[in-house]
mmCIF file as Biopython writes it, N, C-alpha, C and O atoms, coordinates in Angstrom:
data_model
#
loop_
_atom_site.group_PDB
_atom_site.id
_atom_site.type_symbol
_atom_site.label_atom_id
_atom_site.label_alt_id
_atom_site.label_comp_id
_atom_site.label_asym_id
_atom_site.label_entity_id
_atom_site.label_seq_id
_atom_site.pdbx_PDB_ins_code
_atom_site.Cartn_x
_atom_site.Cartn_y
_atom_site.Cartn_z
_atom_site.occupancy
_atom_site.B_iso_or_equiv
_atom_site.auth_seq_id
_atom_site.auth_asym_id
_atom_site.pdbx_PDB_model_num
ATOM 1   N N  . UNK A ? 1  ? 74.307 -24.741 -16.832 1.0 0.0 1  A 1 
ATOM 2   C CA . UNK A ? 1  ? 73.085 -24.219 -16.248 1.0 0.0 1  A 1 
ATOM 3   C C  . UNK A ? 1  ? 73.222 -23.997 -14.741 1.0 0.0 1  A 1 
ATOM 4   O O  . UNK A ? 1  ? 72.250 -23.750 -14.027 1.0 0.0 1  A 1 
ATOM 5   N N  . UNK A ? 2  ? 74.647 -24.112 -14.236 1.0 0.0 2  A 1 
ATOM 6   C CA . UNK A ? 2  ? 74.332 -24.028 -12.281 1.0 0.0 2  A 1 
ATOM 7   C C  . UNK A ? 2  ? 74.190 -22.452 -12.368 1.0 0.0 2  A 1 
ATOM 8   O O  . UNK A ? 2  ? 74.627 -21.582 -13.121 1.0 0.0 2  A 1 
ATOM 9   N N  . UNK A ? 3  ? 73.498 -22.483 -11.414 1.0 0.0 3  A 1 
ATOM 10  C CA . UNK A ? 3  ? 72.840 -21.091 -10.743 1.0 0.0 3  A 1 
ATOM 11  C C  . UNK A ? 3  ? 72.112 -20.311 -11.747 1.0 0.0 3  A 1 
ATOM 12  O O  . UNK A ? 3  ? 72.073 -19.126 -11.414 1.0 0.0 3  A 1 
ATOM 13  N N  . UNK A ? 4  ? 71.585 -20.527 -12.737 1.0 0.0 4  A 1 
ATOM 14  C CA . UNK A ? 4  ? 70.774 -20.234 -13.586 1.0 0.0 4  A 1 
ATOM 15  C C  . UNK A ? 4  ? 69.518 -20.828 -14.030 1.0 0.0 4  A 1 
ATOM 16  O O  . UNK A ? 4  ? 69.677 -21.747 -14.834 1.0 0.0 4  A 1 
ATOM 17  N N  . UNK A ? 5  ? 68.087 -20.498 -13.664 1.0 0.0 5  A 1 
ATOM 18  C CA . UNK A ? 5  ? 67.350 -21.386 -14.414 1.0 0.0 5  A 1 
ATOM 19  C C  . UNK A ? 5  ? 67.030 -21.435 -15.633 1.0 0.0 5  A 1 
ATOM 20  O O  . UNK A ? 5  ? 66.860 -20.415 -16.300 1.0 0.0 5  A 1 
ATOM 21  N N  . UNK A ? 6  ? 66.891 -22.743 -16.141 1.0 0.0 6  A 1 
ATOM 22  C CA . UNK A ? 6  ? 67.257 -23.596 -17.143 1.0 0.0 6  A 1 
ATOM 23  C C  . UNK A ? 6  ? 65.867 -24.018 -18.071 1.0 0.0 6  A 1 
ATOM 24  O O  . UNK A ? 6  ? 65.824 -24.043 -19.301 1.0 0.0 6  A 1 
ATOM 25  N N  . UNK A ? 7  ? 64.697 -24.355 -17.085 1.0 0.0 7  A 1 
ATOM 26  C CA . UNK A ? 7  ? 63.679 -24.623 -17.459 1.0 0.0 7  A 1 
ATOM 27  C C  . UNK A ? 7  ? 62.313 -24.118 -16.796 1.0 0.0 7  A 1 
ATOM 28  O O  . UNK A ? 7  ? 62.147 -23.920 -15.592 1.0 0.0 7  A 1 
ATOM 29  N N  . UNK A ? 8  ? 61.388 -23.951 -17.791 1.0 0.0 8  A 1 
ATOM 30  C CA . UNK A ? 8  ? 60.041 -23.304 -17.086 1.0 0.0 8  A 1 
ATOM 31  C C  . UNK A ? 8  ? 58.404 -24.172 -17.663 1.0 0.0 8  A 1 
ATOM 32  O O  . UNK A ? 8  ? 58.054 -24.303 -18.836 1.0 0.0 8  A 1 
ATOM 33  N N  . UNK A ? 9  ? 57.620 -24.670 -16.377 1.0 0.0 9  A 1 
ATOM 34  C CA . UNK A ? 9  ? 56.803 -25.201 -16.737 1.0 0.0 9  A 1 
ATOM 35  C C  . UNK A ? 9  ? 55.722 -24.194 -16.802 1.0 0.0 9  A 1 
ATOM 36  O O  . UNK A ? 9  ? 55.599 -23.221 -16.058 1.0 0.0 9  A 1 
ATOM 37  N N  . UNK A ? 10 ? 54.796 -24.613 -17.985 1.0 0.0 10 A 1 
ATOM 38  C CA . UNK A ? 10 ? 53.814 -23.419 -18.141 1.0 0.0 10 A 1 
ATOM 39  C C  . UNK A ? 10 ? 52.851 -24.384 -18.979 1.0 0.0 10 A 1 
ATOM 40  O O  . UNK A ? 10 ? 53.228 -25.246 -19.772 1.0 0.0 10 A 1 
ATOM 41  N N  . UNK A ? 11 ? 51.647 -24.093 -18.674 1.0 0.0 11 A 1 
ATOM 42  C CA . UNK A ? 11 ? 50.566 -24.840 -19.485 1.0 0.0 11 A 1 
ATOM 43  C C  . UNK A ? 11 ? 50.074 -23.905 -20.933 1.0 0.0 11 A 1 
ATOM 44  O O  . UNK A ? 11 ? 49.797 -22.708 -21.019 1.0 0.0 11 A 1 
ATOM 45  N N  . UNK A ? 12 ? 50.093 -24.756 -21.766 1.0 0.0 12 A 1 
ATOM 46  C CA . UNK A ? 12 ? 49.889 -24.617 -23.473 1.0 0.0 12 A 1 
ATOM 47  C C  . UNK A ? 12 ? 49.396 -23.344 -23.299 1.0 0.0 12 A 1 
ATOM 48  O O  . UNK A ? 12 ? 50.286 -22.517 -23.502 1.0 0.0 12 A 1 
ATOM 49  N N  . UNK A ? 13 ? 48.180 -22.777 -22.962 1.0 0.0 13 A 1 
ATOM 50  C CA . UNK A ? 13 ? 47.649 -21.336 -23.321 1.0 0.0 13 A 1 
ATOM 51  C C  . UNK A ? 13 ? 48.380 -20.307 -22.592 1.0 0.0 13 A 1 
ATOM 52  O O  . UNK A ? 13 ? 48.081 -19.129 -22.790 1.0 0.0 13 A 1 
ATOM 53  N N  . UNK A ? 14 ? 49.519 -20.690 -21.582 1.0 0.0 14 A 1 
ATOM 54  C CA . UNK A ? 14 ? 50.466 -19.286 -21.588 1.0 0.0 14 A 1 
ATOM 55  C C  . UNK A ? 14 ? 51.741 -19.263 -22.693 1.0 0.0 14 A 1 
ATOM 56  O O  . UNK A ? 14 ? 52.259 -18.315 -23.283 1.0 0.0 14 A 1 
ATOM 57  N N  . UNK A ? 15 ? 52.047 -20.814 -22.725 1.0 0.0 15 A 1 
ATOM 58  C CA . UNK A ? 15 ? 52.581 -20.700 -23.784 1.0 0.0 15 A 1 
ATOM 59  C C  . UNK A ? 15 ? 52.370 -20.523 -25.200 1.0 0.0 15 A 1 
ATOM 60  O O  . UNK A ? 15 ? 53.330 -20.407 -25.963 1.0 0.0 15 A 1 
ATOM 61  N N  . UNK A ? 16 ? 51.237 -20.496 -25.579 1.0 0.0 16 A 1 
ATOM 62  C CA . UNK A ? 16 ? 51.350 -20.192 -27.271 1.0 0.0 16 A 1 
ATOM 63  C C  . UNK A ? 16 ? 50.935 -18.558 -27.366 1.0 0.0 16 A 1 
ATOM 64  O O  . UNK A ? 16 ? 51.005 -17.858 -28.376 1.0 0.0 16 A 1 
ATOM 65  N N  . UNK A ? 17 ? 50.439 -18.114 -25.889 1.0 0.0 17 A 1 
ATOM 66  C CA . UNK A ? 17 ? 50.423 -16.287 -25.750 1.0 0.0 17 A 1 
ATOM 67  C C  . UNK A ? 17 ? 51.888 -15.916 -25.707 1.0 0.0 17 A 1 
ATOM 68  O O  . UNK A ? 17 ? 52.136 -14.851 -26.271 1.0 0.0 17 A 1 
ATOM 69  N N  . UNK A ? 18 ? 52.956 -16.573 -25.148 1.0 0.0 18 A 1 
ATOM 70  C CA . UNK A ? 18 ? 54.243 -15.981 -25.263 1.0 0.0 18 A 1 
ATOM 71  C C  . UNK A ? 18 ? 54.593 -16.232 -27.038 1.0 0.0 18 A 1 
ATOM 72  O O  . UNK A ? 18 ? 54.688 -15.325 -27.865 1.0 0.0 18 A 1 
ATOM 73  N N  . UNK A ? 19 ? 54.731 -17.607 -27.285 1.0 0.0 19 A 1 
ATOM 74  C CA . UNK A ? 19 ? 55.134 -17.770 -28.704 1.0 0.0 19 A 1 
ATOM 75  C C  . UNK A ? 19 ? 54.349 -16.875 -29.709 1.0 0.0 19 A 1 
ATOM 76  O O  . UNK A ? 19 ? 55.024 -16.429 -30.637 1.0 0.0 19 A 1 
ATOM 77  N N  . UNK A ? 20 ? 53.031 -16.543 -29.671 1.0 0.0 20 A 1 
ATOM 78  C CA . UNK A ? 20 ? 52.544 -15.993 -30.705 1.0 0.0 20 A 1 
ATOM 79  C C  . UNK A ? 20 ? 52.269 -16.959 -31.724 1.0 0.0 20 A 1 
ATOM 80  O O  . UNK A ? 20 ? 51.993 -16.497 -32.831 1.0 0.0 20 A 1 
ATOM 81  N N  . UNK A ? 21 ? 52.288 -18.437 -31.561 1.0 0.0 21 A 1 
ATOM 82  C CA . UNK A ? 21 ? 51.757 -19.106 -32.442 1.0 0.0 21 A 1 
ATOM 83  C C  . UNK A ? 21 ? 50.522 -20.598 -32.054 1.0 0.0 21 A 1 
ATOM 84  O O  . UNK A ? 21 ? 50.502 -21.544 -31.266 1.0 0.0 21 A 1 
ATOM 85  N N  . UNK A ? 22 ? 49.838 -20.174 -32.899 1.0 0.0 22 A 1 
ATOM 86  C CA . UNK A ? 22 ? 48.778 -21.448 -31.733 1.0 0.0 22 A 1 
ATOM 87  C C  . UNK A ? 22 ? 48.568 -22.646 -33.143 1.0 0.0 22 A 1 
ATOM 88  O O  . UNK A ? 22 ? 48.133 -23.783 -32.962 1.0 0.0 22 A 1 
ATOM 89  N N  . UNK A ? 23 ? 48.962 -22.115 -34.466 1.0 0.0 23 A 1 
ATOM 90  C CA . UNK A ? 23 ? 48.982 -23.327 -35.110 1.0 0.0 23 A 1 
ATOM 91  C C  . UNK A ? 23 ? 50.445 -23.932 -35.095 1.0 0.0 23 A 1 
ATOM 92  O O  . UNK A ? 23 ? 51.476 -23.548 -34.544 1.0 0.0 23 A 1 
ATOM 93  N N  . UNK A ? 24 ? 50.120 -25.155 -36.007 1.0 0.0 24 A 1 
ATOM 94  C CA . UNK A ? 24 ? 51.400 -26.381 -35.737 1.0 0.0 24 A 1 
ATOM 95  C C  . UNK A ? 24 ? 51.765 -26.173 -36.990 1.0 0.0 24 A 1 
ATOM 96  O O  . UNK A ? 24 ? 51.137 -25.495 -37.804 1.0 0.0 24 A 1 
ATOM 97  N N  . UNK A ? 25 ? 53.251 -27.009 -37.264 1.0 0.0 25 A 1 
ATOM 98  C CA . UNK A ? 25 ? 53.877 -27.024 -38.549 1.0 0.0 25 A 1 
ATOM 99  C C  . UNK A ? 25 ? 52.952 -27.459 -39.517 1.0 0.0 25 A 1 
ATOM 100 O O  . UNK A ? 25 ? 52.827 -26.859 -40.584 1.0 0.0 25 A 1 
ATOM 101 N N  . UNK A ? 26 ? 52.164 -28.654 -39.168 1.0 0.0 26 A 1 
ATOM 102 C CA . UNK A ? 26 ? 51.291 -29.627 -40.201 1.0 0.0 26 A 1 
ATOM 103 C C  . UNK A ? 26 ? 50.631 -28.495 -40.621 1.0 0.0 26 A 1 
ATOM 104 O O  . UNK A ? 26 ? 50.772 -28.090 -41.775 1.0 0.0 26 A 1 
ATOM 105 N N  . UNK A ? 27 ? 49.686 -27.743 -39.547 1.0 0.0 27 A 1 
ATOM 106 C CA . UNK A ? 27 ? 48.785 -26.647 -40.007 1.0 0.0 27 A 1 
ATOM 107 C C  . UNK A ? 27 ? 48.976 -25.508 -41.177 1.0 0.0 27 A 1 
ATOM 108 O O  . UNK A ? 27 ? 48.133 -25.189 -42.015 1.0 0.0 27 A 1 
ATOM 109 N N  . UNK A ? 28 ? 50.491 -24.902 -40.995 1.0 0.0 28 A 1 
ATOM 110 C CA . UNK A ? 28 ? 50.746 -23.898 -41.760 1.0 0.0 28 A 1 
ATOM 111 C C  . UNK A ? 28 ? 51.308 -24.399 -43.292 1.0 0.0 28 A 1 
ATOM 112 O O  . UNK A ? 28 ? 51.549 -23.618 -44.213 1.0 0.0 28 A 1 
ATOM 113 N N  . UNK A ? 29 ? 51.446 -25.740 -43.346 1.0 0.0 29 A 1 
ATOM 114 C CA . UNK A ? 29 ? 52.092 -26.114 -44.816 1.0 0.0 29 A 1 
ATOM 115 C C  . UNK A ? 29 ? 50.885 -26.968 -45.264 1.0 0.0 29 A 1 
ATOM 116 O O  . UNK A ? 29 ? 50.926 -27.389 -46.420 1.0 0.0 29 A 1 
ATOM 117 N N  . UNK A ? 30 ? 49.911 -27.251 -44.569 1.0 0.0 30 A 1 
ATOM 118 C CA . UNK A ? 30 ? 48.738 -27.172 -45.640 1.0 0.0 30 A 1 
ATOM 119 C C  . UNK A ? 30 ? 48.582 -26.415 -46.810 1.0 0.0 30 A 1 
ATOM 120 O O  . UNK A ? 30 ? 48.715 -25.196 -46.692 1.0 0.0 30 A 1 
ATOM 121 N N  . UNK A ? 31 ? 48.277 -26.971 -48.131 1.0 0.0 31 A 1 
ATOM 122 C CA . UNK A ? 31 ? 47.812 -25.772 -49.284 1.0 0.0 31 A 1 
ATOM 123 C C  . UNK A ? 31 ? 46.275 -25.808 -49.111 1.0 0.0 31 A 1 
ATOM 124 O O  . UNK A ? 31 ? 45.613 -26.837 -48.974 1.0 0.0 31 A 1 
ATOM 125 N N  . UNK A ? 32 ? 45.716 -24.320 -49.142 1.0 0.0 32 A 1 
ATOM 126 C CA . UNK A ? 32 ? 44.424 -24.166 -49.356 1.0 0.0 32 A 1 
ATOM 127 C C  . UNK A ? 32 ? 44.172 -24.691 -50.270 1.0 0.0 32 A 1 
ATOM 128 O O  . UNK A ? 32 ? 45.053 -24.750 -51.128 1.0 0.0 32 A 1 
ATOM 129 N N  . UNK A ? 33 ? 42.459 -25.520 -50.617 1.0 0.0 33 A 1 
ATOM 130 C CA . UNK A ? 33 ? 41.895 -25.967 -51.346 1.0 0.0 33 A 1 
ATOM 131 C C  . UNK A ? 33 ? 41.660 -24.984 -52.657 1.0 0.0 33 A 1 
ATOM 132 O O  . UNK A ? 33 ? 41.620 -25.108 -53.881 1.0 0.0 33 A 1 
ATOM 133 N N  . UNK A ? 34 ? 41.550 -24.112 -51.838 1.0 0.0 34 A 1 
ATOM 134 C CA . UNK A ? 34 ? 40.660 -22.890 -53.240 1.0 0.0 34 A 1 
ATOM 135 C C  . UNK A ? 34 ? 41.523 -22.071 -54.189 1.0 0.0 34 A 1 
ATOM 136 O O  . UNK A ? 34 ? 41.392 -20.929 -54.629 1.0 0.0 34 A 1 
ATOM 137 N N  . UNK A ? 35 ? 42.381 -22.946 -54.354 1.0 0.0 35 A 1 
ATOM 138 C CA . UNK A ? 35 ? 43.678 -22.139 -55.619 1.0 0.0 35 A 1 
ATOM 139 C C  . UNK A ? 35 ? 43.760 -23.405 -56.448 1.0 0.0 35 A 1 
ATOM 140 O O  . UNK A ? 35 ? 43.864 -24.526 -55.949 1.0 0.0 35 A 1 
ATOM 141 N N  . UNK A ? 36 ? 43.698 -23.112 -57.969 1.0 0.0 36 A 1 
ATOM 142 C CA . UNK A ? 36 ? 43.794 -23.672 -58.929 1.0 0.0 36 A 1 
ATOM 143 C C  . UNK A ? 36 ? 45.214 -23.807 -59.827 1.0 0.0 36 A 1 
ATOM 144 O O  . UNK A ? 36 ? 45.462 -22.998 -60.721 1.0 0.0 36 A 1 
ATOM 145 N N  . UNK A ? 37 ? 45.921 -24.677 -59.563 1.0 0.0 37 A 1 
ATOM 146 C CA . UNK A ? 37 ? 47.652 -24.762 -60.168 1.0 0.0 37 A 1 
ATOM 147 C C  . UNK A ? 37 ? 47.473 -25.527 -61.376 1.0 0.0 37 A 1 
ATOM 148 O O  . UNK A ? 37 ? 47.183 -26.723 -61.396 1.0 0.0 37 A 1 
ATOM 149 N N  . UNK A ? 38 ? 47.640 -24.867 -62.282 1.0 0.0 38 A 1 
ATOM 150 C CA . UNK A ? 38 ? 48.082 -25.601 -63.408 1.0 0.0 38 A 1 
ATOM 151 C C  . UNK A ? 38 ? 49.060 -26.373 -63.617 1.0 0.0 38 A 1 
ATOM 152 O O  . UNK A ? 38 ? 50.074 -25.686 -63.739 1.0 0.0 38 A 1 
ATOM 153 N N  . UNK A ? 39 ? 49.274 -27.457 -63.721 1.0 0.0 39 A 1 
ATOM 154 C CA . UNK A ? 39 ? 50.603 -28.195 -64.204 1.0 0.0 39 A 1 
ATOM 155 C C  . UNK A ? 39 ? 50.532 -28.916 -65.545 1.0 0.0 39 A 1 
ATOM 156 O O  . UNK A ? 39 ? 49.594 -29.710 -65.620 1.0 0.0 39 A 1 
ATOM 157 N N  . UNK A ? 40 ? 51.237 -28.829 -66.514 1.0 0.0 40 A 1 
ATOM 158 C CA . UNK A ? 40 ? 51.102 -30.051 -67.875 1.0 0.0 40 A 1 
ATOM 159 C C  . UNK A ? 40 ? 52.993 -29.655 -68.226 1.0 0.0 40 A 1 
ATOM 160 O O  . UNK A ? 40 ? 53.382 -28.665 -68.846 1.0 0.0 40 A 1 
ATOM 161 N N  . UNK A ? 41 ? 53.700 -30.519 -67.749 1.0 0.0 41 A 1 
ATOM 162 C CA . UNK A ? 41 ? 55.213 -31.253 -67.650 1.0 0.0 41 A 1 
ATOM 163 C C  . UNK A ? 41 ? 55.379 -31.734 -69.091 1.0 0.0 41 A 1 
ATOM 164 O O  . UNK A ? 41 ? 54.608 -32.623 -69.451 1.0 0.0 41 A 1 
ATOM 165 N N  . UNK A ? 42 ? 56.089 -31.370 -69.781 1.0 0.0 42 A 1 
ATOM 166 C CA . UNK A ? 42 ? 56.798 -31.579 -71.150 1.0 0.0 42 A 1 
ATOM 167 C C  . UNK A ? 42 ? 57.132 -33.511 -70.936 1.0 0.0 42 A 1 
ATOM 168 O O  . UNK A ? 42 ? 57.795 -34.056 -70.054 1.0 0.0 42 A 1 
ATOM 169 N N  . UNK A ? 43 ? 56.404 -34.129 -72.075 1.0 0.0 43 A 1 
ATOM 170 C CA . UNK A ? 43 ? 57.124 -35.633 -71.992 1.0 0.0 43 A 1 
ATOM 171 C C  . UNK A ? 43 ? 58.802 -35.879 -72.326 1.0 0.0 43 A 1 
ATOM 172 O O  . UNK A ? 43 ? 59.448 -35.450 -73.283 1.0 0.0 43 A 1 
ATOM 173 N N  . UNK A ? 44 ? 59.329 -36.864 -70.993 1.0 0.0 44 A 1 
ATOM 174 C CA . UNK A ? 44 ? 60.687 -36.846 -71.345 1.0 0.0 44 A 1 
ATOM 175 C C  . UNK A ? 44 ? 60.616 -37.722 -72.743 1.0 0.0 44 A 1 
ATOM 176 O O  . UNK A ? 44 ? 59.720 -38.457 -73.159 1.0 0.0 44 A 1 
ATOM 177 N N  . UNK A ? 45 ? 62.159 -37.298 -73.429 1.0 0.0 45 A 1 
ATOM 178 C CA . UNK A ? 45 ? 62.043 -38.148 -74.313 1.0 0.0 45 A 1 
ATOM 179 C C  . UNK A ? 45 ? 63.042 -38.876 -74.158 1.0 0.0 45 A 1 
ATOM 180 O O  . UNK A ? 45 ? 64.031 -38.184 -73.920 1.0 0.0 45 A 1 
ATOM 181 N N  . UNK A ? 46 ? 63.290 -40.126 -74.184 1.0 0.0 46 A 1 
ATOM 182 C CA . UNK A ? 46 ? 64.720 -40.776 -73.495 1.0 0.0 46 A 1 
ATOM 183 C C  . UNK A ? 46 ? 65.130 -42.107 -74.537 1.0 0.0 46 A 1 
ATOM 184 O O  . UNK A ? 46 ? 64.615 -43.186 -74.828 1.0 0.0 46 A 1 
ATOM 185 N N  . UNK A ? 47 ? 65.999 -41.575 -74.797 1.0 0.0 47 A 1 
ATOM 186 C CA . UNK A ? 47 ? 66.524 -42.317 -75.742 1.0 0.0 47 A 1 
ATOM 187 C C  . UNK A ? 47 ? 67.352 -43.566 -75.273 1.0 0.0 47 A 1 
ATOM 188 O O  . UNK A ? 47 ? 68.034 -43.444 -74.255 1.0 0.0 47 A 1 
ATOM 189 N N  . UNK A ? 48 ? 67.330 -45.232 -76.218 1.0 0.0 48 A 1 
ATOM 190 C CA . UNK A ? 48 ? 67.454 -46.173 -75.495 1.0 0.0 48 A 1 
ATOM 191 C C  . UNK A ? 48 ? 69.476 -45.768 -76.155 1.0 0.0 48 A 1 
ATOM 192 O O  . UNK A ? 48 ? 69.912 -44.906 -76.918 1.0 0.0 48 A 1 
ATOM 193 N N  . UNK A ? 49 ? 70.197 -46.946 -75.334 1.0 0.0 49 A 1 
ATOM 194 C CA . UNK A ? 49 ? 71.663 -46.513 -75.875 1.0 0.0 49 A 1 
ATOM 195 C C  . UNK A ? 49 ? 71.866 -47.991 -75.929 1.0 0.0 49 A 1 
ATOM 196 O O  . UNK A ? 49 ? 71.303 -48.856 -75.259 1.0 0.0 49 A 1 
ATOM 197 N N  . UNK A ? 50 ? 73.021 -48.147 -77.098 1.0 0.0 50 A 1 
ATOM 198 C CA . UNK A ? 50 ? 73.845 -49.591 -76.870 1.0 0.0 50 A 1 
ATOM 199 C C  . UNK A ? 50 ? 74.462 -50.198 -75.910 1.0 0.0 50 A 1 
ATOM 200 O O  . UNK A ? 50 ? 75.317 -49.450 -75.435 1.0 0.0 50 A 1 
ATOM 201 N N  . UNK A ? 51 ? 74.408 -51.664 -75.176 1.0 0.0 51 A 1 
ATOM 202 C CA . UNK A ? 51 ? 75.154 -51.960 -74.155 1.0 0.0 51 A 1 
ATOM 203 C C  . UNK A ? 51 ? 76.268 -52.558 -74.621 1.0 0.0 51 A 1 
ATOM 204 O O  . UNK A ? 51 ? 76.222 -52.650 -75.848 1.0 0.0 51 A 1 
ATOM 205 N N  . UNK A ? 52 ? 77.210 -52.986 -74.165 1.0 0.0 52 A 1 
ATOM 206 C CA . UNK A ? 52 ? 77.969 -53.289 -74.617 1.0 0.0 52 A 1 
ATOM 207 C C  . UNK A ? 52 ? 78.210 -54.709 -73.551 1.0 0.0 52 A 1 
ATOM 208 O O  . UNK A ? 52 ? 78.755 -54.402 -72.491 1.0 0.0 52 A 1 
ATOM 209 N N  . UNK A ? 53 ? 77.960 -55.811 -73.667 1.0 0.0 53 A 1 
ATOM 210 C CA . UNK A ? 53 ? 77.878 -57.033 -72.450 1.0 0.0 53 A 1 
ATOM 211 C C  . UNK A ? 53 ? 78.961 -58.274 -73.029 1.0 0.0 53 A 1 
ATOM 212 O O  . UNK A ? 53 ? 78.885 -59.497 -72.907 1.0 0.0 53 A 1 
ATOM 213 N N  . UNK A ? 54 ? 79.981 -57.417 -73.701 1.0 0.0 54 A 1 
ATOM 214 C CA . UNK A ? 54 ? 81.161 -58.479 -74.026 1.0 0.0 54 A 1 
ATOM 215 C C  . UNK A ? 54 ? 81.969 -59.385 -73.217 1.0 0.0 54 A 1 
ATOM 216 O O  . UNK A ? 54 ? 82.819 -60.098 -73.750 1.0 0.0 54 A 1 
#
């Protein structure tokens, strides 16, 4: 970084006008409430096996 600057202080509302983003990660991976997902998962069936503890 010599002779180059490296870092720039700027308060939140110039910065999220440069980024273009004013929500947060948490915000955007929210699922909306108002969608209905079906799920019904097939029961495993798991079969027991012989041990062998000779």
């Amino acid at each position: 970084d010599r002779g180059r600057p490296a870092h720039v202080l700027l308060c939140i509302e110039d910065y999220l006008k440069l980024t273009g983003s004013a929500a947060s990660i948490a915000d955007m991976l929210i699922m909306p409430t108002d969608i209905d997902i079906e799920f019904e998962p097939q029961r495993a069936v798991i079969t027991p096996r012989q041990v062998d503890l000779s």
